[in-house]
C-alpha positions as CSV (number, residue, x, y, z in Angstrom):
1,X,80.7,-64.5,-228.3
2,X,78.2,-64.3,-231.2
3,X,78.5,-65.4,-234.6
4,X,80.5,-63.4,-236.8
5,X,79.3,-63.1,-240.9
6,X,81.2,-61.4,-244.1
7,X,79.0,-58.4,-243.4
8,X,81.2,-58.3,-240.3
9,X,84.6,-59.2,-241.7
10,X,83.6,-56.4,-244.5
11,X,83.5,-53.6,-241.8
12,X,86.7,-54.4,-240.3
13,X,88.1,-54.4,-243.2
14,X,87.0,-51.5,-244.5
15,X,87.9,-49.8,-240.7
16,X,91.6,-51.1,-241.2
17,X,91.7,-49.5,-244.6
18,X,90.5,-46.1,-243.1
19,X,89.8,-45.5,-239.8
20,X,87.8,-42.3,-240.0
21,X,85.5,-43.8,-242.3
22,X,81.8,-41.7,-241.5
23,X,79.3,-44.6,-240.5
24,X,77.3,-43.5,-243.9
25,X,79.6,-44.6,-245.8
26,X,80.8,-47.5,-244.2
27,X,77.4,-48.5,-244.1
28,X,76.8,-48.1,-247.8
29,X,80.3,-49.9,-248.4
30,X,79.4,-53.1,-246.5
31,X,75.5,-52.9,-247.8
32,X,73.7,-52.3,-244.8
33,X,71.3,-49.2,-243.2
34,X,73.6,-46.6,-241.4
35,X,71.4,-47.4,-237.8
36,X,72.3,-51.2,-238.6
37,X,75.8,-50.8,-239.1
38,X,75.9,-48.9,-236.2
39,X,75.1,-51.9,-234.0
40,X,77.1,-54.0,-235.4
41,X,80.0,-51.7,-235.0
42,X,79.1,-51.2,-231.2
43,X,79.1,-55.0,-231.0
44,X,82.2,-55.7,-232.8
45,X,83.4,-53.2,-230.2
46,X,82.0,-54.5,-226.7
47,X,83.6,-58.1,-228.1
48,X,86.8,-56.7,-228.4
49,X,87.6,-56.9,-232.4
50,X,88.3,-53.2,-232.7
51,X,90.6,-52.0,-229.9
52,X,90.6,-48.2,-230.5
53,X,91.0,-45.6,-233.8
54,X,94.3,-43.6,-233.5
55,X,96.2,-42.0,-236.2
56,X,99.0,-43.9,-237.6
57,X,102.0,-41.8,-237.8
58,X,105.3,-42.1,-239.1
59,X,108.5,-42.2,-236.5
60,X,110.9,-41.1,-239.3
61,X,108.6,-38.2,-240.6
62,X,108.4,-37.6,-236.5
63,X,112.4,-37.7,-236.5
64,X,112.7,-41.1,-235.2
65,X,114.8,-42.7,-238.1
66,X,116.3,-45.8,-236.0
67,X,114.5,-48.8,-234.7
68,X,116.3,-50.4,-232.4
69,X,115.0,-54.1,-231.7
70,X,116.2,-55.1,-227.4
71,X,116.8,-58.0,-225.6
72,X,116.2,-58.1,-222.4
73,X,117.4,-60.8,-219.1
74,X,116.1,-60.1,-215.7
75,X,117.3,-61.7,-212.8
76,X,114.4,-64.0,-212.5
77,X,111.1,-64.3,-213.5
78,X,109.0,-64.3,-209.9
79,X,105.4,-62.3,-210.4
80,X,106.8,-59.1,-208.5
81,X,109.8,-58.9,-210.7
82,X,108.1,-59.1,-214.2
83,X,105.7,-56.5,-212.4
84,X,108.3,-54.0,-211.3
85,X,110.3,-54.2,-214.9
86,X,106.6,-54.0,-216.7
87,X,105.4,-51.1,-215.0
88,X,109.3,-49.6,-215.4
89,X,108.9,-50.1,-219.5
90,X,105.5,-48.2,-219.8
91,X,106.9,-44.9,-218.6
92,X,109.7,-45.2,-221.3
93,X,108.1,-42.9,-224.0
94,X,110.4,-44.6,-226.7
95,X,109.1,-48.5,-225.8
96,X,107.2,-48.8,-229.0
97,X,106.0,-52.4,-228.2
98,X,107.0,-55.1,-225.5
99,X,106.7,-58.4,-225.5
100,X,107.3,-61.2,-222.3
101,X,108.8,-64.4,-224.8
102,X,109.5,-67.7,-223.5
103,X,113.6,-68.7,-224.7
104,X,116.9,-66.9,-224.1
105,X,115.5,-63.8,-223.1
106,X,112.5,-62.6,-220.9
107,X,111.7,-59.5,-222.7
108,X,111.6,-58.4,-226.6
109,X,111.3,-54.5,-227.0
110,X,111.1,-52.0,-230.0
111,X,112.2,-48.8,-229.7
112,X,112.1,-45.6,-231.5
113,X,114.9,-43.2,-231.5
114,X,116.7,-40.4,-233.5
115,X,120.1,-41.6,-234.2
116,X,122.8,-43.7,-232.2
117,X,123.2,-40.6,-229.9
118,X,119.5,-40.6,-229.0
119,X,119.8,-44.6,-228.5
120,X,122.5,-43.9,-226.5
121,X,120.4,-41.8,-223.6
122,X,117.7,-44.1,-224.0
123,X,120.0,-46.9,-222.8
124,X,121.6,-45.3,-220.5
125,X,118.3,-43.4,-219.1
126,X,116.1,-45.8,-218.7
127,X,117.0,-49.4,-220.2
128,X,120.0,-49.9,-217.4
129,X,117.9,-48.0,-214.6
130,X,115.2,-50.5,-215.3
131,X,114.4,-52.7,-212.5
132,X,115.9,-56.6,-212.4
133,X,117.9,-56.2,-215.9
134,X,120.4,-58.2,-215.9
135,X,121.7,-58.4,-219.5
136,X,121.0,-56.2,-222.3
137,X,121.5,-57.0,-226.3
138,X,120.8,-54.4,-228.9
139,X,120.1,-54.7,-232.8
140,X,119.4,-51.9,-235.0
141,X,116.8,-52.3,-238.3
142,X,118.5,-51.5,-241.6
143,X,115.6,-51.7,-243.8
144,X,111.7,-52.1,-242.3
145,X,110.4,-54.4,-245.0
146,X,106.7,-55.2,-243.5
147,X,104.9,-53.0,-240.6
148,X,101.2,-54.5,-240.2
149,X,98.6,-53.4,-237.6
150,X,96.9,-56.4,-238.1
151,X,96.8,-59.9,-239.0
152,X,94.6,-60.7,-242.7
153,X,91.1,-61.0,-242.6
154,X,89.1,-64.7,-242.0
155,X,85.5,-65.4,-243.2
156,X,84.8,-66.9,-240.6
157,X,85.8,-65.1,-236.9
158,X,83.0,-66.5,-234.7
Protein backbone atom coordinates (compact mmCIF):
# COMPACT_ATOMS: atom_id res chain seq x y z
CA UNK A 1 0.00 0.00 0.00
CA UNK A 2 1.22 3.55 -0.86
CA UNK A 3 1.64 6.37 1.25
CA UNK A 4 -1.27 8.19 2.17
CA UNK A 5 -1.04 12.46 2.67
CA UNK A 6 -3.70 15.14 4.11
CA UNK A 7 -4.67 15.65 0.45
CA UNK A 8 -5.84 12.10 0.84
CA UNK A 9 -7.43 12.14 4.33
CA UNK A 10 -9.16 15.66 2.87
CA UNK A 11 -10.99 13.64 0.12
CA UNK A 12 -12.37 11.06 2.37
CA UNK A 13 -13.44 13.37 4.43
CA UNK A 14 -15.06 15.45 2.22
CA UNK A 15 -16.68 11.91 0.53
CA UNK A 16 -18.03 10.97 4.07
CA UNK A 17 -19.61 14.46 4.40
CA UNK A 18 -21.35 14.03 0.93
CA UNK A 19 -21.13 11.23 -1.06
CA UNK A 20 -22.42 12.66 -4.39
CA UNK A 21 -19.87 15.30 -4.29
CA UNK A 22 -19.16 16.05 -8.49
CA UNK A 23 -15.27 15.41 -8.83
CA UNK A 24 -15.00 19.37 -9.66
CA UNK A 25 -15.82 20.23 -6.72
CA UNK A 26 -14.18 17.88 -4.64
CA UNK A 27 -11.26 18.66 -6.42
CA UNK A 28 -11.43 22.33 -5.76
CA UNK A 29 -12.31 21.53 -2.01
CA UNK A 30 -9.12 19.39 -1.44
CA UNK A 31 -6.89 21.88 -3.79
CA UNK A 32 -6.02 19.73 -6.48
CA UNK A 33 -6.79 19.60 -10.63
CA UNK A 34 -10.09 17.71 -11.28
CA UNK A 35 -7.88 14.88 -13.63
CA UNK A 36 -5.57 14.69 -10.37
CA UNK A 37 -8.16 14.11 -8.04
CA UNK A 38 -9.48 11.70 -10.05
CA UNK A 39 -6.51 9.36 -9.61
CA UNK A 40 -6.24 9.67 -6.38
CA UNK A 41 -9.89 8.75 -5.94
CA UNK A 42 -9.47 5.59 -8.24
CA UNK A 43 -6.52 4.76 -6.00
CA UNK A 44 -7.99 5.36 -2.75
CA UNK A 45 -10.53 2.91 -4.36
CA UNK A 46 -8.41 -0.10 -5.74
CA UNK A 47 -6.70 0.04 -1.97
CA UNK A 48 -9.89 -0.41 -0.44
CA UNK A 49 -10.46 3.07 1.66
CA UNK A 50 -13.76 3.71 -0.02
CA UNK A 51 -16.01 0.62 -0.09
CA UNK A 52 -18.94 1.85 -2.21
CA UNK A 53 -21.41 5.30 -2.34
CA UNK A 54 -25.07 4.29 -1.33
CA UNK A 55 -27.72 6.48 -0.03
CA UNK A 56 -28.09 6.61 3.66
CA UNK A 57 -31.60 6.26 4.48
CA UNK A 58 -33.55 6.34 7.49
CA UNK A 59 -35.33 2.91 8.85
CA UNK A 60 -37.88 4.93 10.92
CA UNK A 61 -38.73 7.41 7.96
CA UNK A 62 -38.82 3.78 6.03
CA UNK A 63 -41.26 2.48 8.91
CA UNK A 64 -38.76 0.55 10.69
CA UNK A 65 -39.12 2.28 14.21
CA UNK A 66 -37.48 -0.73 16.41
CA UNK A 67 -33.96 -1.88 16.51
CA UNK A 68 -33.72 -4.89 17.93
CA UNK A 69 -29.93 -5.77 19.03
CA UNK A 70 -29.65 -10.31 18.94
CA UNK A 71 -27.78 -12.77 20.52
CA UNK A 72 -27.08 -15.60 18.94
CA UNK A 73 -25.53 -19.51 20.26
CA UNK A 74 -25.03 -22.08 17.72
CA UNK A 75 -24.30 -25.46 18.53
CA UNK A 76 -20.70 -25.27 17.82
CA UNK A 77 -18.42 -23.34 16.01
CA UNK A 78 -16.94 -26.03 13.25
CA UNK A 79 -16.17 -24.08 9.62
CA UNK A 80 -19.39 -25.69 7.99
CA UNK A 81 -21.63 -24.63 10.78
CA UNK A 82 -20.60 -20.77 10.92
CA UNK A 83 -20.95 -21.26 7.02
CA UNK A 84 -24.45 -22.63 6.95
CA UNK A 85 -25.89 -19.97 9.76
CA UNK A 86 -23.75 -17.07 7.64
CA UNK A 87 -25.05 -17.81 4.40
CA UNK A 88 -28.78 -18.40 6.41
CA UNK A 89 -28.43 -14.49 7.93
CA UNK A 90 -27.74 -12.85 4.46
CA UNK A 91 -31.11 -13.82 2.96
CA UNK A 92 -32.75 -12.18 6.11
CA UNK A 93 -33.78 -8.73 4.56
CA UNK A 94 -34.03 -7.32 8.19
CA UNK A 95 -30.20 -8.36 9.29
CA UNK A 96 -28.94 -4.92 9.33
CA UNK A 97 -25.41 -5.96 10.39
CA UNK A 98 -23.76 -9.25 11.79
CA UNK A 99 -21.02 -9.73 13.55
CA UNK A 100 -19.00 -13.39 14.58
CA UNK A 101 -17.68 -12.16 18.53
CA UNK A 102 -15.46 -14.13 20.57
CA UNK A 103 -17.43 -14.53 24.47
CA UNK A 104 -20.82 -15.84 25.47
CA UNK A 105 -22.29 -15.77 22.23
CA UNK A 106 -21.18 -16.61 18.57
CA UNK A 107 -23.12 -14.12 16.76
CA UNK A 108 -24.23 -10.23 17.45
CA UNK A 109 -27.06 -9.09 14.94
CA UNK A 110 -29.04 -5.81 14.35
CA UNK A 111 -32.19 -5.80 13.07
CA UNK A 112 -34.65 -3.51 11.74
CA UNK A 113 -38.37 -3.96 12.23
CA UNK A 114 -41.76 -2.17 12.51
CA UNK A 115 -43.04 -2.82 15.88
CA UNK A 116 -42.93 -5.88 18.37
CA UNK A 117 -45.50 -7.65 15.93
CA UNK A 118 -43.04 -7.33 12.95
CA UNK A 119 -40.13 -8.55 15.48
CA UNK A 120 -42.30 -11.22 16.21
CA UNK A 121 -42.37 -12.78 12.37
CA UNK A 122 -38.87 -12.01 12.07
CA UNK A 123 -38.13 -14.38 14.91
CA UNK A 124 -40.22 -16.67 14.25
CA UNK A 125 -39.53 -16.65 10.27
CA UNK A 126 -36.26 -16.73 10.09
CA UNK A 127 -34.09 -16.32 13.39
CA UNK A 128 -35.48 -19.94 14.85
CA UNK A 129 -35.37 -21.52 11.25
CA UNK A 130 -31.80 -20.55 11.13
CA UNK A 131 -29.41 -23.26 10.85
CA UNK A 132 -27.33 -24.51 14.29
CA UNK A 133 -29.19 -21.84 16.70
CA UNK A 134 -29.18 -22.96 19.70
CA UNK A 135 -30.13 -20.08 22.03
CA UNK A 136 -31.52 -16.85 21.18
CA UNK A 137 -31.56 -13.44 23.47
CA UNK A 138 -33.19 -10.33 22.29
CA UNK A 139 -32.79 -6.50 23.36
CA UNK A 140 -34.70 -3.76 21.92
CA UNK A 141 -32.92 0.08 21.56
CA UNK A 142 -34.87 2.80 23.45
CA UNK A 143 -33.06 5.69 22.34
CA UNK A 144 -30.18 5.43 19.26
CA UNK A 145 -27.72 7.99 20.71
CA UNK A 146 -24.62 7.59 18.05
CA UNK A 147 -25.01 5.85 14.38
CA UNK A 148 -21.46 6.39 12.59
CA UNK A 149 -20.48 5.04 9.19
CA UNK A 150 -17.15 5.49 9.96
CA UNK A 151 -14.52 5.70 12.36
CA UNK A 152 -12.64 9.68 12.60
CA UNK A 153 -10.22 10.65 10.25
CA UNK A 154 -6.04 10.02 10.92
CA UNK A 155 -3.33 12.14 9.27
CA UNK A 156 -1.57 9.76 8.78
CA UNK A 157 -3.37 6.27 7.04
CA UNK A 158 -0.32 4.84 5.12
Amino acid sequence: MGQHDRIDVAILEALQADGRLPNAALAEKVGLSQSACSRRLDRLEKEGFIKGYHARLSNAALGYRMTAIVHISLSGQFEKTLADFEAAVKRCPNVLSCHLMSGEYDYILRIAAKDLQDYERIHKEWLTAMPHVTRINSSFALREIVDRTNVGMKPELG
